[in-house]
N, C-alpha and C positions, 0 to 999 in steps of 0.2 A: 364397767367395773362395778363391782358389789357395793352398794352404798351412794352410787349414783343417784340424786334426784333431778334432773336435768329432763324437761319435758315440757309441751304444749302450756300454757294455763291453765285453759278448760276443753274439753272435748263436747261436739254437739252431740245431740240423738241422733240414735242409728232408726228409730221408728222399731226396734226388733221388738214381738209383742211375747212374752213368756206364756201365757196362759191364752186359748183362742177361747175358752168359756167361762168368766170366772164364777159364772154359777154353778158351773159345775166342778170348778177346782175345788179341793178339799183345805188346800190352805188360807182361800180366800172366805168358802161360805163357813167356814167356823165346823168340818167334820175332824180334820189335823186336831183341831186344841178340842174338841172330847174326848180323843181318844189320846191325845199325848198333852196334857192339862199345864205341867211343865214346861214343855217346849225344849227339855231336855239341855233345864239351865243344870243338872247335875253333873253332867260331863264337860262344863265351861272351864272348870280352875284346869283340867286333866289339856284341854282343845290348847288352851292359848299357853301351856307350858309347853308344850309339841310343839306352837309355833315359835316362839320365843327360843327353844332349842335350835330351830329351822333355821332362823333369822341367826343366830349367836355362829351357828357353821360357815356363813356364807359372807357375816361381817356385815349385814345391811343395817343401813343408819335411816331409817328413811323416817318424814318428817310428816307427813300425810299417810295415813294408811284407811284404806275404805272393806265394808264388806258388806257382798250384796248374799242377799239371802240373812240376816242376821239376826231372826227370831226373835228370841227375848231379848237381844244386846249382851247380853251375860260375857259372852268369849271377848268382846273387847273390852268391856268394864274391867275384866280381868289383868287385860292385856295392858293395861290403861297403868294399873299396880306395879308393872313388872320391866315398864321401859324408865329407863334414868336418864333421857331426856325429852325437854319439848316435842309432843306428837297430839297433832291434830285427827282426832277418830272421827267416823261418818259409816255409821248404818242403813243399810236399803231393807226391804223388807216387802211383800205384795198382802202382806196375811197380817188383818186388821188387827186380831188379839195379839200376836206376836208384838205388834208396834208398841198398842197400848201399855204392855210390860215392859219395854226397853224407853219407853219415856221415862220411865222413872228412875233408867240410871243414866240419865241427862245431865251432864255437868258442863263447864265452861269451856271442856274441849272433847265434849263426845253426844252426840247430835245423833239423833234416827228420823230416819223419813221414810213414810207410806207411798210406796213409788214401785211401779216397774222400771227396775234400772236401764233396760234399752231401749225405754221411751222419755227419757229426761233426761235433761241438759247438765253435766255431769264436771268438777273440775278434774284434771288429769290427776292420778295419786300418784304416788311413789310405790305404794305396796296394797294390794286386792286379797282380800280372803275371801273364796269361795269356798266353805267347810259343806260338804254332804249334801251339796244344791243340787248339781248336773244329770243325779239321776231321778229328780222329778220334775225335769222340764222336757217338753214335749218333743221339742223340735233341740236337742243337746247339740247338736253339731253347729246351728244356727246360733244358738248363745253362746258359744265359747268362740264364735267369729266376733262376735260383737263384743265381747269384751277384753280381748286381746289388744286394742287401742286404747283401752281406757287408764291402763298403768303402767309403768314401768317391769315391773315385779310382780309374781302371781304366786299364793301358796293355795293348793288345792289339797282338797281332802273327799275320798274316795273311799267307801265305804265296797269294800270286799265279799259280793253276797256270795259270787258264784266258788264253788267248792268242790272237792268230791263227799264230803258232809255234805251238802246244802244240797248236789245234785239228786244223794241216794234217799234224802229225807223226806217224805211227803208232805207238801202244801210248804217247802219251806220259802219260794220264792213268792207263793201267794201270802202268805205272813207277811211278808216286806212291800207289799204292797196292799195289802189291805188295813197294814197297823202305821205304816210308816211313808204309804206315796209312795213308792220307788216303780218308776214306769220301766226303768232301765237296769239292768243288774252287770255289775264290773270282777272282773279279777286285775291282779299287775298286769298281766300284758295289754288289756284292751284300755285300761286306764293307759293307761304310757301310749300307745298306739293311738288312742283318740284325741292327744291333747295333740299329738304329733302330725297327724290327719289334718286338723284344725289351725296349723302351722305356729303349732308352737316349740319353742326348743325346751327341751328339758334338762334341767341344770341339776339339781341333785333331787331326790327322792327316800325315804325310809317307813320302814312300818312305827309308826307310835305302840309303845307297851300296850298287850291286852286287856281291856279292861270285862270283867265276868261279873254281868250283872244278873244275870236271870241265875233260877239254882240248876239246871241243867250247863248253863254257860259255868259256873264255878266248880260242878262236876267234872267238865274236862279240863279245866284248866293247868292241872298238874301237865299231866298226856300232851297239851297244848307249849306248856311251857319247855318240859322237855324235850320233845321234837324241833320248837325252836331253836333251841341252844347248838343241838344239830347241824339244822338246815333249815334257815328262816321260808326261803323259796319252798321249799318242800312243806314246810310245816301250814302253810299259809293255803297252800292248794291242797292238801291232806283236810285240815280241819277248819277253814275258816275265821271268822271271829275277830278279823285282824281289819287296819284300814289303811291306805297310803296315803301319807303326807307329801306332797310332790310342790317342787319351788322350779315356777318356771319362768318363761318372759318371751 
């Protein structure tokens, strides 16, 4: 039942290692935070209103919530503002600068640690946010095995490169990968298909509002909007720009 926290204590290590060179990782050797210096604490108030939306549909109460991958901490500090009752937060994170900044919104009940999450001894949560992780980790199929024990409850976030914009656009998937790490590139179907691969059930899903940050992205955003209004499926695979919020377990 939605709302359930009923589950192990703690869950041990799976040994799963996210990164096989972290000299060579961009999040680890400090290439990520030159080129994204924020950590893209700007779209934090926008992440954790989507999830708080997510969470308000489905009726979850949960009392521990963790999130691996959690950059500058900013989405849960937010999140932190938005729950009306007791909740214990806990940030993972591999990428040194990223931590550095989310200690400092360290409070009595929101903790971050320098950790690869599927090499450390972990308590069970109640609710996991994985927000825009899965398409820069190497071996994705292998992380999303391993963290499937670790909670109750999963809200994911899925960052939609592939398109027929994106396909007809030159270098647009090298962009995403050269500015932003993304080894992997998703639409809805392969997003929903992978999590489902990986045996997990999918419980509800929705696109979060577009948000038009660059001036080409705000150029189409009318064209964008309207098309959605439409046909969200269509407009999503038409022009991209969009992301999936997906609550599973």
């Amino acid at each position: 039942m939605p709302g359930d926290t009923s589950g192990p204590d703690s869950v041990a290590r799976s040994h799963f290692v996210s990164v096989a060179d972290p000299t060579m990782d961009p999040h680890v050797n400090g290439e990520y935070f030159k080129k994204n210096p924020t950590w893209h604490i700007e779209y934090s108030p926008w992440k954790a209103e989507n999830i708080r939306l997510l969470m308000q549909r489905k009726n979850l109460l949960p009392e521990t919530i963790c999130e691996v991958g959690c950059g500058a901490g900013e989405v849960l500090r937010q999140l932190q503002t938005k729950m009306n009752r007791p909740c214990d937060f806990r940030g993972y994170d591999i990428a040194p600068a990223a931590i550095e900044m989310a200690k400092e919104r360290e409070n009595e009940k929101l903790h971050f640690q320098l950790a690869d999450f599927g090499a450390i001894d972990t308590p069970w949560f109640d609710l996991m946010l994985v927000l825009e992780v899965v398409d820069h980790v190497e071996d994705y199929l292998g992380f999303l095995r391993m963290l499937k024990n670790r909670a109750e409850w999963k809200i994911f976030s899925f960052s939609l490169d592939i398109s027929v914009q994106s396909a007809f656009r030159a270098g647009a998937f090298s962009q995403r990968r050269n500015v932003h790490s993304h080894l992997h590139h998703f639409n809805k179907e392969t997003a929903l298909g992978t999590l489902e691969y990986a045996g997990y059930e999918v419980v509800d899903y929705f696109y979060p509002p577009n948000l038009a940050i660059s001036p080409l992205a705000k150029m189409a955003k009318p064209i964008r909007t309207a098309c959605f209004k439409l046909g969200p499926d269509l407009a999503v695979r038409l022009f991209g720009g969009y992301s999936l919020l997906i609550l599973a377990r």
